[in-house]
DOZALUM-883244 format. One record per residue (C-alpha): x, y, z; residue number from 1; residue in one letter. Coordinates in Angstrom, 3 decimals, always signed. Last residue first. Example, Ala and Ser with C-alpha at 12.3 -4.5 7.8 and 13.67 -1.06 7.14 Angstrom:
<atoms>
+----------+----------+----------+-----+------+
:        X :        Y :        Z :  nr : rest :
+----------+----------+----------+-----+------+
:  +13.670 :   -1.060 :   +7.140 :   2 :    S :
:  +12.300 :   -4.500 :   +7.800 :   1 :    A :
+----------+----------+----------+-----+------+
</atoms>
This chain:
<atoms>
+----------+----------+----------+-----+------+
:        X :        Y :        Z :  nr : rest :
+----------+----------+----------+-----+------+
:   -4.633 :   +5.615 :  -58.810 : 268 :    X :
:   -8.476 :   +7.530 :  -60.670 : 267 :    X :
:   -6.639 :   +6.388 :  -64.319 : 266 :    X :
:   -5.874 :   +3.096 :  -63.194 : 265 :    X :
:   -9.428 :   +2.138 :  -61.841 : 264 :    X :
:  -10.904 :   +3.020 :  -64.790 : 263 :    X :
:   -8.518 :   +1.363 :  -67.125 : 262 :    X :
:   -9.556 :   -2.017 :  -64.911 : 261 :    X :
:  -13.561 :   -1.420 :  -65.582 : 260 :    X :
:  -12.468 :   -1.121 :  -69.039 : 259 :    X :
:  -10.358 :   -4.222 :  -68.843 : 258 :    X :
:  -13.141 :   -5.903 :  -66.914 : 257 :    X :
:  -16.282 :   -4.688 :  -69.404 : 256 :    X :
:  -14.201 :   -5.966 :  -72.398 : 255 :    X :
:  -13.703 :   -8.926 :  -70.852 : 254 :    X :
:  -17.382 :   -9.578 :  -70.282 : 253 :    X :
:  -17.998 :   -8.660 :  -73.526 : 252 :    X :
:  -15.887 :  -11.307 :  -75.772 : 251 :    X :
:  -17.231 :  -13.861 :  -72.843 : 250 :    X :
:  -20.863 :  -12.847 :  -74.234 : 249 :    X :
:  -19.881 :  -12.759 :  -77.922 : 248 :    X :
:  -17.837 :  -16.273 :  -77.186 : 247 :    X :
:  -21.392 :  -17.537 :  -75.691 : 246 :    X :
:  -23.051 :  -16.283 :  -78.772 : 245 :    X :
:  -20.711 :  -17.685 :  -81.434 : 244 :    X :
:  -20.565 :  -21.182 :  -79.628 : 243 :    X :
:  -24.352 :  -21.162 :  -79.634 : 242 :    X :
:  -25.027 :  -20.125 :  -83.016 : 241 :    X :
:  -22.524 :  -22.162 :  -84.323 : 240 :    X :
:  -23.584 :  -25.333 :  -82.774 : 239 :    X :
:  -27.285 :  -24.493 :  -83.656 : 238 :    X :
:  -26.712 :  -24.056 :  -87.116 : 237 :    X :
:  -24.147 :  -27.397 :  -87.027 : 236 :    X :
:  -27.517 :  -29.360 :  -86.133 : 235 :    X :
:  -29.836 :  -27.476 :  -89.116 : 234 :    X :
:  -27.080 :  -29.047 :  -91.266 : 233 :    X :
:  -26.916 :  -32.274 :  -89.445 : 232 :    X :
:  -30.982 :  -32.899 :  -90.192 : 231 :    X :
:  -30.552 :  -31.293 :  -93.893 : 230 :    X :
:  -27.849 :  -33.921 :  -94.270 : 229 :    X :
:  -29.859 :  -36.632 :  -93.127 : 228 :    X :
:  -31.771 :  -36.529 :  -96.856 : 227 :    X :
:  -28.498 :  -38.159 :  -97.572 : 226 :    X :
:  -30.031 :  -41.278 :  -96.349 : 225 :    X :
:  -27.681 :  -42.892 :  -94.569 : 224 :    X :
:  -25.507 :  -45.818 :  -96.685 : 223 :    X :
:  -26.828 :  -49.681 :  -95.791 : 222 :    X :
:  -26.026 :  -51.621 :  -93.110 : 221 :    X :
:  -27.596 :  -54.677 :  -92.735 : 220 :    X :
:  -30.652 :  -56.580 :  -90.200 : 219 :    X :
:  -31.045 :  -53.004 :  -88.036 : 218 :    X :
:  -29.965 :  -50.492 :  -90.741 : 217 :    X :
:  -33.426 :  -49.591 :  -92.412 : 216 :    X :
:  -34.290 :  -48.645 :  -88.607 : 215 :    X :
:  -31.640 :  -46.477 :  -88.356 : 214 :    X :
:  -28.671 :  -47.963 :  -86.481 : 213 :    X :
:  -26.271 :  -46.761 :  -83.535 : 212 :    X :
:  -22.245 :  -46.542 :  -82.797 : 211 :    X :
:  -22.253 :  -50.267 :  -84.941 : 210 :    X :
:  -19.179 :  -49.047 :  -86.857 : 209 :    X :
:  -20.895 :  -49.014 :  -90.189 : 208 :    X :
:  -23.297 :  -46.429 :  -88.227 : 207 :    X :
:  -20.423 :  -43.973 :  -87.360 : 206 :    X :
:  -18.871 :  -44.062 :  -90.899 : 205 :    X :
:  -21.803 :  -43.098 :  -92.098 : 204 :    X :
:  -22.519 :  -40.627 :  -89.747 : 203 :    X :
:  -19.006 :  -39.255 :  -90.402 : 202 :    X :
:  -19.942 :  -38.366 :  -93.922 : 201 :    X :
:  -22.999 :  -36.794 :  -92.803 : 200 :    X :
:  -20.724 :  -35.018 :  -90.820 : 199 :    X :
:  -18.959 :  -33.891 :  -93.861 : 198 :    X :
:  -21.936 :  -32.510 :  -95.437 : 197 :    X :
:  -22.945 :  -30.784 :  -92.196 : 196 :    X :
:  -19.909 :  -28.775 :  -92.147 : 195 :    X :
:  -19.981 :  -27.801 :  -95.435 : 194 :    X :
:  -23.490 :  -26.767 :  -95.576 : 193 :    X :
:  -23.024 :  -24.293 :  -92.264 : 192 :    X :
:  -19.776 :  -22.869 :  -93.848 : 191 :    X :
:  -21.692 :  -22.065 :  -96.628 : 190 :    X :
:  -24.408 :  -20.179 :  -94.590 : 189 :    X :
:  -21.782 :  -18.579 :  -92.723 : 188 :    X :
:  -20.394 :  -16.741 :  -96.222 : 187 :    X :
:  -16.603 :  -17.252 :  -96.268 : 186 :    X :
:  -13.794 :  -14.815 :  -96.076 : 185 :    X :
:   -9.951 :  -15.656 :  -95.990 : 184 :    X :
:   -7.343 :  -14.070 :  -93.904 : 183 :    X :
:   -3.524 :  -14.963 :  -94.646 : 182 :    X :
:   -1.088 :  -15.025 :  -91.342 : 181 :    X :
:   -0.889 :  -18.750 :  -92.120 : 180 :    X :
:   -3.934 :  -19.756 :  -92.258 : 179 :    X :
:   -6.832 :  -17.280 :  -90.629 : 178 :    X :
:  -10.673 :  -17.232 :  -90.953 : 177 :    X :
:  -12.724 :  -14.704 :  -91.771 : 176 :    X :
:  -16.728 :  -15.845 :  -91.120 : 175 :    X :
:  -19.167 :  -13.295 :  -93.322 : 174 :    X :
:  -23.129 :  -12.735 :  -92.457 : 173 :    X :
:  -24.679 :  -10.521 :  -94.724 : 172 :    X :
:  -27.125 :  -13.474 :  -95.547 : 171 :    X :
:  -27.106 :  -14.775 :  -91.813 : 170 :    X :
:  -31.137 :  -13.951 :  -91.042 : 169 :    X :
:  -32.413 :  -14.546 :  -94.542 : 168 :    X :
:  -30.354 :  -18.093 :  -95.050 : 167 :    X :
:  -31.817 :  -19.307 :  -91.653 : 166 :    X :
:  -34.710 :  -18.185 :  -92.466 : 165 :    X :
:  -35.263 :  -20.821 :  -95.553 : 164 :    X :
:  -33.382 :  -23.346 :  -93.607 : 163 :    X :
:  -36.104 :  -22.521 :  -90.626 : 162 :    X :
:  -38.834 :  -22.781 :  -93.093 : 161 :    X :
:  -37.174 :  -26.155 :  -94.807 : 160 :    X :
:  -36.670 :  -27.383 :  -91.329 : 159 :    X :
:  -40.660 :  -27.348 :  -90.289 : 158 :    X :
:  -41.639 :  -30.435 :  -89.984 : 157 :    X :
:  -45.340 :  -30.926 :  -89.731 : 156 :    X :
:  -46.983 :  -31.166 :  -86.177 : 155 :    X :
:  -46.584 :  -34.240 :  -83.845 : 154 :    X :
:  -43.500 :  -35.815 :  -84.767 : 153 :    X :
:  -42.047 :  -32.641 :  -85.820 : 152 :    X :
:  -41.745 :  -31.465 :  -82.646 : 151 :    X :
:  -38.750 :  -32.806 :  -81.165 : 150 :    X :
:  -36.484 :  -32.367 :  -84.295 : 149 :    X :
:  -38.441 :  -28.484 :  -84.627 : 148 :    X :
:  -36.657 :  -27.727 :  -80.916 : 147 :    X :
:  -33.154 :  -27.380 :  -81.903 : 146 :    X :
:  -34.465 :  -25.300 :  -84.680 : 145 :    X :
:  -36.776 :  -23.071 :  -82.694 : 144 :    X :
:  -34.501 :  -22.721 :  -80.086 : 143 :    X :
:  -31.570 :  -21.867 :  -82.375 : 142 :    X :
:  -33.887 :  -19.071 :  -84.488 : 141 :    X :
:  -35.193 :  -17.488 :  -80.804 : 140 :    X :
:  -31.497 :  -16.792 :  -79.759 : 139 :    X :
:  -30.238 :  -15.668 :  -83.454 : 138 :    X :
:  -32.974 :  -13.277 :  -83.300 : 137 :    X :
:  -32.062 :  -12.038 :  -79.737 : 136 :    X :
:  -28.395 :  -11.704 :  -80.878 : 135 :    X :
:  -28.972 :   -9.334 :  -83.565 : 134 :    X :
:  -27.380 :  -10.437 :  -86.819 : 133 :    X :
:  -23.811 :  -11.126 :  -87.048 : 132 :    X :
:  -22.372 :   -8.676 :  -89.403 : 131 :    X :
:  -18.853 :   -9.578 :  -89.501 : 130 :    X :
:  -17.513 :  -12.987 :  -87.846 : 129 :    X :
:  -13.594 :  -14.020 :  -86.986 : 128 :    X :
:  -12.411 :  -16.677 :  -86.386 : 127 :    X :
:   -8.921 :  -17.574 :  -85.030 : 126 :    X :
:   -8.085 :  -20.090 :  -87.512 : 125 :    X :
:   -6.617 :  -21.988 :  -84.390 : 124 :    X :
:   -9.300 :  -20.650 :  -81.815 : 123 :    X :
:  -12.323 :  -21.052 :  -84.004 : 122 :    X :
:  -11.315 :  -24.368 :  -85.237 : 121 :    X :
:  -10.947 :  -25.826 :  -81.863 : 120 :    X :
:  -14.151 :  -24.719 :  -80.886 : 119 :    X :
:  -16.001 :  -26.136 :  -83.521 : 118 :    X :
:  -14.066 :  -29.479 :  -82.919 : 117 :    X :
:  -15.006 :  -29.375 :  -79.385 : 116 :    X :
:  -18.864 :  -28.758 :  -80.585 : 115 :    X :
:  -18.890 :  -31.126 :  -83.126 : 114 :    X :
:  -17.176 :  -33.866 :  -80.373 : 113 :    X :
:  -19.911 :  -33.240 :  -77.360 : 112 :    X :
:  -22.851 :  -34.231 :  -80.057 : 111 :    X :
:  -20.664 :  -37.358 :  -80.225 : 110 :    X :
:  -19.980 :  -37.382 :  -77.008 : 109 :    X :
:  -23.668 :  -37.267 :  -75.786 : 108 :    X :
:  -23.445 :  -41.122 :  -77.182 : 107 :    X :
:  -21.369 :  -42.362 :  -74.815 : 106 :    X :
:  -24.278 :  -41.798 :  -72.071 : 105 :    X :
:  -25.982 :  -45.296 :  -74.169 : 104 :    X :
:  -29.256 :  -44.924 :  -74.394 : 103 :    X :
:  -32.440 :  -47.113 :  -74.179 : 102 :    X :
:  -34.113 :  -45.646 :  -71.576 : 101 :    X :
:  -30.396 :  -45.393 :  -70.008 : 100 :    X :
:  -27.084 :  -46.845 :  -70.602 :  99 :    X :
:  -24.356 :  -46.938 :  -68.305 :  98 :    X :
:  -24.102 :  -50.720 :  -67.832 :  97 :    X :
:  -24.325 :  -51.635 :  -71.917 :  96 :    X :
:  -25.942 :  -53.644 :  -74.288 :  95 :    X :
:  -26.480 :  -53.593 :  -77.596 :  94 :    X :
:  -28.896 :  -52.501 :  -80.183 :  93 :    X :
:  -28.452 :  -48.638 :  -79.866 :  92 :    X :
:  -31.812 :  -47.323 :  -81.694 :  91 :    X :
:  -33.090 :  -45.232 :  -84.241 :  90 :    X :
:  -35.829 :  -42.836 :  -85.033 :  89 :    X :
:  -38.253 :  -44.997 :  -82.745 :  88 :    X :
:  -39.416 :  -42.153 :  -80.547 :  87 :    X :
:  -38.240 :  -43.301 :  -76.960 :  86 :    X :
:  -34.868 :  -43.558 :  -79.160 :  85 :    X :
:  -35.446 :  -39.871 :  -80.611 :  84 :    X :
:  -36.312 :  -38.522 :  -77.412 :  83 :    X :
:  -33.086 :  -39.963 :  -75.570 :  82 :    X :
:  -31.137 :  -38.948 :  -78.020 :  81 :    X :
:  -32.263 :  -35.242 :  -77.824 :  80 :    X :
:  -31.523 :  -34.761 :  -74.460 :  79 :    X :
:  -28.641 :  -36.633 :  -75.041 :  78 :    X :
:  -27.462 :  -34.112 :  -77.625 :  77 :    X :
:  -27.932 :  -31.294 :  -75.166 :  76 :    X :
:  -26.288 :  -32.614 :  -72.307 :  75 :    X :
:  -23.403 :  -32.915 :  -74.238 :  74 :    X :
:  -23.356 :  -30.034 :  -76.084 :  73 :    X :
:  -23.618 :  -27.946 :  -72.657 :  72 :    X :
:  -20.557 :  -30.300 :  -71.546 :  71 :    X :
:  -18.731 :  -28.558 :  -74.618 :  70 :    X :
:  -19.282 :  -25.795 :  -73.956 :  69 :    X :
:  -18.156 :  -25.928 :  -70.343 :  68 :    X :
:  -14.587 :  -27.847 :  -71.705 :  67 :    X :
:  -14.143 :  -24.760 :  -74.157 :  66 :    X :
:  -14.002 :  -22.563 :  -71.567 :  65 :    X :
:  -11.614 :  -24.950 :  -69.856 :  64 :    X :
:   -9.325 :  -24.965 :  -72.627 :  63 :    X :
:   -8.311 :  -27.906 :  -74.955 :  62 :    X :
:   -5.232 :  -29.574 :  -75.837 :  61 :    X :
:   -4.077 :  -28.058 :  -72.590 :  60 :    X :
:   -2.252 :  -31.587 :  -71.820 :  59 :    X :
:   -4.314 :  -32.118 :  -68.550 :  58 :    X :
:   -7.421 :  -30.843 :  -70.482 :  57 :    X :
:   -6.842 :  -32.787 :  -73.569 :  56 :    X :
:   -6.471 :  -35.777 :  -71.108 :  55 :    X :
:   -9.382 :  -35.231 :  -69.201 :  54 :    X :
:  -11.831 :  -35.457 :  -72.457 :  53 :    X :
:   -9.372 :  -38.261 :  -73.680 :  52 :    X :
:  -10.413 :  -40.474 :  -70.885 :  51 :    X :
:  -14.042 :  -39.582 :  -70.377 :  50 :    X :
:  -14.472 :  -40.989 :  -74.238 :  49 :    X :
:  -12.226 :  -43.553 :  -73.741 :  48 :    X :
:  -14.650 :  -44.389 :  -70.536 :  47 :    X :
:  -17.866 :  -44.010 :  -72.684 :  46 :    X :
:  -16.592 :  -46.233 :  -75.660 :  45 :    X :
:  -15.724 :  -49.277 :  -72.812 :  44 :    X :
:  -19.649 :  -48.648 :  -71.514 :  43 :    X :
:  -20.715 :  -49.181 :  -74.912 :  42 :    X :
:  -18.665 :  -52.193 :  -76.031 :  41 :    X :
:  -19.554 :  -53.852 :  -72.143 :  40 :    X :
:  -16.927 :  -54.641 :  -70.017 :  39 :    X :
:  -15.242 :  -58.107 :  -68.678 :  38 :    X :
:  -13.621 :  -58.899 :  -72.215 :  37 :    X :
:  -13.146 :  -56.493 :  -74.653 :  36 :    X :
:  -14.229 :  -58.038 :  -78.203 :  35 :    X :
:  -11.805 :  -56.473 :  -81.309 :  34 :    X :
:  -13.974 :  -56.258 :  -84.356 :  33 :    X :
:  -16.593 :  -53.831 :  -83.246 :  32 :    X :
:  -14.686 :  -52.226 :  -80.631 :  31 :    X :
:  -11.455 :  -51.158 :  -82.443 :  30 :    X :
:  -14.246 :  -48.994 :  -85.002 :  29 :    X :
:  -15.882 :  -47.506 :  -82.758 :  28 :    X :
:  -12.849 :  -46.436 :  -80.475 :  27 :    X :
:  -11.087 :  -45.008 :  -83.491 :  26 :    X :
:  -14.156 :  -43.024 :  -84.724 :  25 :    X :
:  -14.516 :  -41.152 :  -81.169 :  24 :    X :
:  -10.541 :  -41.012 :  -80.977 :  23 :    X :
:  -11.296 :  -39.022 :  -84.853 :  22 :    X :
:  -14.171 :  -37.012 :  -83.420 :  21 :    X :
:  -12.230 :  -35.831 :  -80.719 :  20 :    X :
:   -8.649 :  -35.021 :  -82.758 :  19 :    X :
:  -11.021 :  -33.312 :  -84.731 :  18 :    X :
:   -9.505 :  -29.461 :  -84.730 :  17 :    X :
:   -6.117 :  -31.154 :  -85.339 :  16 :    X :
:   -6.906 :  -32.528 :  -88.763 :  15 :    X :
:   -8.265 :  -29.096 :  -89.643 :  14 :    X :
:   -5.139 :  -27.338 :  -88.633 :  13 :    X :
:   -3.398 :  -29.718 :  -91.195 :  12 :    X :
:   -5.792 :  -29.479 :  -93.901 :  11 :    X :
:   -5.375 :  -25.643 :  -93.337 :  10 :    X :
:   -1.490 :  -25.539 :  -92.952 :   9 :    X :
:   -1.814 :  -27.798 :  -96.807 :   8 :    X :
:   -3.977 :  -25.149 :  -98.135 :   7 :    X :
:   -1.959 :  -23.014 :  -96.485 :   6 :    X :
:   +0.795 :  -24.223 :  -98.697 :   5 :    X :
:   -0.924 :  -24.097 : -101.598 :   4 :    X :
:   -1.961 :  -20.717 : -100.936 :   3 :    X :
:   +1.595 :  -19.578 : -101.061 :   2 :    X :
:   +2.329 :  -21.373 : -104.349 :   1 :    X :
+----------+----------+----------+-----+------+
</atoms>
């Protein structure tokens, strides 16, 4: 019975971890049936989008650490966007004010929205990893990921070798998480599929609500290849990586400060 009920606390927790993604969904999915007059779909997505970022701050929904990583996902993901688009991997059909070689800026949200809702699982399951490889390793693996969906249009694709080192790298690698005062383990790596499975469920969603279309998608919509799941899988890597590595560093800084602070007790 107890771990029914944090089953339950879990699906609940969960729920509040993507209040981002879910305003994200909401706003795509008011927009394509409902027409806004005076302001373009896109432009109207980007200013809920700007709206609710301030207002989980205002409301301490969301912390100001987590605010900076989750601009770095932004500027990230529309990095990539705008490669893809100048690439012909898909496209945003419509038109918009703040949009840019062929991008809308809303879309760095949705890149923006995985990381908040990383975040916000991490602080209310308060994770916890064992075994995390060295960080230099992890450093050069991220790069080489994030960069292998620029490069693979010139020189053969190389996700199933990164998937394949992934596993090798993180195969000690345990995340505990917390529900109700009860700590669970998980392998990373199966935390990584999971993740990616249900964002390929969200990219679904996303592209029946107009947000952007494959080129198979342009005339009707038609489900994502679930080949795309590799693509979000290696994408959640590189979330993790980078929200684990940047709490490492803060986890160290703090530890440096209260030692530094002992210190200066002991010599008062």
């Amino acid at each position: 019975m107890r771990h029914f009920i944090n089953l339950l606390h879990f699906g609940f927790q969960q729920a509040r971890s993507c209040l981002f993604p879910l305003v994200i969904f909401l706003a795509l999915a008011v927009t394509k049936f409902v027409e806004i007059p005076f302001i373009p779909r896109y432009d109207l997505i980007l200013f809920i989008c700007l709206m609710t970022q301030i207002l989980m701050i205002v409301f301490k929904y969301e912390t100001i650490d987590e605010l900076k990583v989750i601009c770095v996902f932004h500027l990230i993901g529309l990095a990539l966007e705008l490669y893809k688009v100048h690439m012909g991997s898909w496209v945003y059909p419509e038109e918009g004010w703040t949009k840019f070689f062929g991008v809308p800026l809303y879309s760095g949200f949705m890149y923006a929205s995985v990381a908040s809702y990383i975040c916000q699982a991490w602080r209310r399951f308060d994770l916890r990893i064992r075994n995390w490889p060295p960080s230099w390793l992890v450093v050069i693996l991220s790069a080489a990921v994030y960069f292998n969906f620029f490069t693979h249009h010139f020189i053969p694709d190389l996700r199933w070798v990164l998937k394949v080192l992934v596993i090798l790298l993180f195969l000690r690698t345990f995340v505990y998480f917390t529900v109700n005062n009860t700590t669970y383990p998980m392998p990373l790596s199966l935390s990584f599929v999971l993740i990616g499975f249900f964002i390929w469920i969200a990219e679904n969603i996303a592209t029946f609500f107009g947000a952007w279309a494959y080129p198979n998608q342009e005339q009707t919509w038609s489900l994502v290849h679930i080949g795309k799941i590799s693509s979000w899988l290696l994408l959640v890597i590189v979330s993790i990586m980078i929200v684990a590595l940047l709490k490492r560093l803060k986890g160290k800084r703090e530890e440096v400060k209260s030692n530094t602070y002992k210190s200066w007790l002991k010599n008062v």
